[in-house]
N, C-alpha and C positions, 0 to 999 in steps of 0.2 A: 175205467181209465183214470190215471193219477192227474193230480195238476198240471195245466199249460209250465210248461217253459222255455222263459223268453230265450229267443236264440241269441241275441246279442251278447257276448260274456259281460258279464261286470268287472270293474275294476278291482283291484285286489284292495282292501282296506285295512288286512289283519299284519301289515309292515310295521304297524309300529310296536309288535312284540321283538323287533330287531334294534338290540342293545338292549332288552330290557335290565343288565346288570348294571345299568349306571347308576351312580348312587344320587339319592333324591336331590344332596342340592346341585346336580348337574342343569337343574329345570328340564321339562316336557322336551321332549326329541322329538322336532314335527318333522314333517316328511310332507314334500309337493305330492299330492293328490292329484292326480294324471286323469284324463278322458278316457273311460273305458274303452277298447277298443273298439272300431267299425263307429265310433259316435262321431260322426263329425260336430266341428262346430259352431256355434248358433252366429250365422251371418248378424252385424247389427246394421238395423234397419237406419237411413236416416230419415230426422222427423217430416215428417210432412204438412206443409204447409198451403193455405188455401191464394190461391192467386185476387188480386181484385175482383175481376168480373166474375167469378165463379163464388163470391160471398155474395155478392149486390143479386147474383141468382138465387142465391140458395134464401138469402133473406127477403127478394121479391115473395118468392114460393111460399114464403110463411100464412099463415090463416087467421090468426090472431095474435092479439098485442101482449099476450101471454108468452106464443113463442117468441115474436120479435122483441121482448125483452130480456127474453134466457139466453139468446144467440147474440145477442146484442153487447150483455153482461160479459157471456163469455169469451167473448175474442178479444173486449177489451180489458178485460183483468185476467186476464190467463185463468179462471175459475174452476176446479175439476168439476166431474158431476157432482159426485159424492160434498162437496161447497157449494155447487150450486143451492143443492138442498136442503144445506146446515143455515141458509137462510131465514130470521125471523122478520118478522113485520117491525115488533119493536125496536129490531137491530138496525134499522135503518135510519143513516143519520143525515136529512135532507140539507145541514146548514153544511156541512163540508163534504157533501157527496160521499160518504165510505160506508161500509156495511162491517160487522162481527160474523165471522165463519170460522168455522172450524176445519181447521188443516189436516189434510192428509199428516198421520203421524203424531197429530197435535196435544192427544189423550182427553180427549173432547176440552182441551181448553180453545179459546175464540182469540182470533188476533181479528186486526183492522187493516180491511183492503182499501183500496181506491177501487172507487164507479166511476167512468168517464160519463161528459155529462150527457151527453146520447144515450148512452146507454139508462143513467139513473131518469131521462125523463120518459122513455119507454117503460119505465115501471111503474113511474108517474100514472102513466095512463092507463097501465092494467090495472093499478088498486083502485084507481078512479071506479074502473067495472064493477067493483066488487065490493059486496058491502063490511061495513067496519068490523075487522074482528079483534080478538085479543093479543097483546101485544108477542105472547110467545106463538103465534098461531104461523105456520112456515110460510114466504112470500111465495111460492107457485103453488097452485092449487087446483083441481080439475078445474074445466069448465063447463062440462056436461054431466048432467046426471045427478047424482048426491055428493056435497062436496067435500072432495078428501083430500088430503096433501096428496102434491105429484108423485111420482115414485122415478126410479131409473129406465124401468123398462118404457112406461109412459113417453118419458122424454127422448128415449129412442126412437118411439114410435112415430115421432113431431118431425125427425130427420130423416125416416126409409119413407114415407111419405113424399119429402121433397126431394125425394133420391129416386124415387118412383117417376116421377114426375119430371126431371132432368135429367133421368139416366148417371146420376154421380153415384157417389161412393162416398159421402161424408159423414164424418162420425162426430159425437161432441167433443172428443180429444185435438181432434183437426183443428177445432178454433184455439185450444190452448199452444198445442204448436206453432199455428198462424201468431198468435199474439207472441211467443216466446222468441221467434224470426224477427217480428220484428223491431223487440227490443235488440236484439241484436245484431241489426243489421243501425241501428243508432247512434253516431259515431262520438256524440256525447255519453253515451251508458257507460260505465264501468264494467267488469264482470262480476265486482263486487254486488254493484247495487242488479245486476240482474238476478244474481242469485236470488237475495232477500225478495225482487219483486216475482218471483218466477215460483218462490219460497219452497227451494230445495236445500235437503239437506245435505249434501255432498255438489260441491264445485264442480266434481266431475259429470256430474250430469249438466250442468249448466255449459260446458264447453262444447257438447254435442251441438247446440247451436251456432258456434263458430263457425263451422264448416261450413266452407262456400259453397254453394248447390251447383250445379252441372251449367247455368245458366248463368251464372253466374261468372263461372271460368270460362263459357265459350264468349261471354263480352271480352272480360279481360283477353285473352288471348288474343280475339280482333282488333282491341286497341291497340296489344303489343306488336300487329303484323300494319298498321295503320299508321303508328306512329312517324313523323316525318327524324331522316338524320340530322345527326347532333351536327352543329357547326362545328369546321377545323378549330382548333383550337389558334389563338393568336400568341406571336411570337412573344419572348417578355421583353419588358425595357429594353432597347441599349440593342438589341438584333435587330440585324434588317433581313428582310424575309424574301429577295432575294438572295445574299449568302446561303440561309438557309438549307432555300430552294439547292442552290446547287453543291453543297454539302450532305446533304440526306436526302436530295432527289425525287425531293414531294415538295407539292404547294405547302408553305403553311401562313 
C-alpha cells in the first residue's frame, strides 16, 4: 500500500510562477494565500476569565504555601508558566516588591515585573520553609522527595488536583487572563500601559480584552431597558409654552 493521503485538497501555492516575466525591479508579486478548501476557519476563542468565587475556590483547594504563592503571583502579575519558572531566588527584590523573568520572546534577556504584596508575602512564607539556597537557585521548587526545581508538568499537576476536587476546569493560563480582564476592565488603564503590563508584543492582542463579555452586555442592555425618560425638553427664552402647545400640538 502507498502513502496515506490526506483527502482535504491543498491550496494551490505554485501562483506565483504567474507573471514570472516581470522584470526584477518590479519587486516580489505576492498573491493572498486562500484557505484551502473544505478548511474552515479557526473560530477565535475569547479569553477566559476566572470569576471571584471560583479563585477564592480554587485557592482555598490549594495544599501548600508553595502553591498559594504560584497562583497567587500569577493572577496578579499576569505571569506565564514558562515566567513563572524563569524565576530566581536572587531575582527577588523585597525593598520594591518586583522580580527579574524572563519573557516570553525575550531571548532569555530578564525585564522587571511587579509582585503585588499578597502575592510577594506568600512567597515570603514559602522560602521561610525552605532552607537557604544560592542565589541563582529557581524560587519553586519540589516539596517532596529530593529537591528539584518545579517543572511545568508539576505545576499542572497542583491545578487537576484542585480541578479534581471542584469539578472546574482551570488551567494556569486562566489566571493570566483573569488578571489581563481585569486590567482592562480599569477605567484609569490606558491600552498603552496594558500592553507593557500584559507585555505583549502586538497591540492586537491586547485589544482581545476589550471585548465586553456576554455579562457584561446583558447588564448594559438592562440598564438600557431600565432607564427612566428624558424630560421634555423646555421652551427657550422669550416662548411661552402654551403658544407652543397649540402651534405643534404637544406639551413642551
Amino acid at each position: 500500500m502507498g502513502p496515506l493521503i490526506n483527502p482535504v485538497p491543498k491550496s494551490r501555492r505554485d501562483i506565483s510562477r504567474v507573471d514570472a516575466h516581470r522584470q526584477h525591479f518590479d519587486g516580489p508579486l505576492r498573491h493572498e494565500q486562500k484557505r484551502a478548501p473544505y478548511r474552515q476557519k479557526v473560530a477565535e476563542r475569547a479569553p477566559r476569565a476566572l470569576s471571584v468565587d471560583l479563585y477564592e475556590e480554587v485557592f482555598t483547594s490549594l495544599r501548600t504555601n508553595r502553591d498559594r504563592a504560584v497562583v497567587a503571583t500569577a493572577i496578579s502579575s499576569g505571569l506565564r508558566a514558562s515566567e513563572l519558572l524563569s524565576m530566581r531566588r536572587g531575582l527577588l527584590h523585597a525593598a520594591d516588591q518586583t522580580a527579574e523573568i524572563i519573557p516570553k520572546g525575550g531571548n532569555g534577556s530578564r525585564v522587571l515585573v511587579r509582585i503585588s504584596p499578597t502575592a510577594f508575602l506568600w512567597i515570603a512564607r514559602y522560602l521561610a520553609e525552605r532552607p537557604v539556597g544560592p542565589p541563582d537557585e529557581p524560587v519553586w521548587m519540589t516539596v517532596r522527595g529530593c529537591r528539584r526545581p518545579l517543572t511545568y508538568w508539576a505545576m499542572r499537576q497542583v491545578l487537576e488536583r484542585s480541578n479534581a476536587l471542584l469539578g472546574s476546569n482551570v488551567t494556569m493560563h486562566d489566571f493570566r487572563h483573569t488578571f489581563c480582564m481585569r486590567l482592562a476592565q480599569d477605567e484609569n488603564m490606558t491600552i498603552a500601559e496594558m500592553q507593557e503590563l500584559m507585555r505583549h508584543a502586538s497591540i492586537a492582542s491586547t485589544t482581545r480584552y476589550l471585548r465586553p463579555s456576554l455579562t457584561e452586555l446583558i447588564d448594559k442592555l438592562d440598564q438600557h431597558w431600565h432607564k427612566p425618560p428624558s424630560p421634555p425638553p423646555a421652551p427657550a427664552k422669550g416662548y411661552a409654552a402654551e403658544d407652543l402647545q397649540v402651534l405643534f400640538g404637544r406639551t413642551f
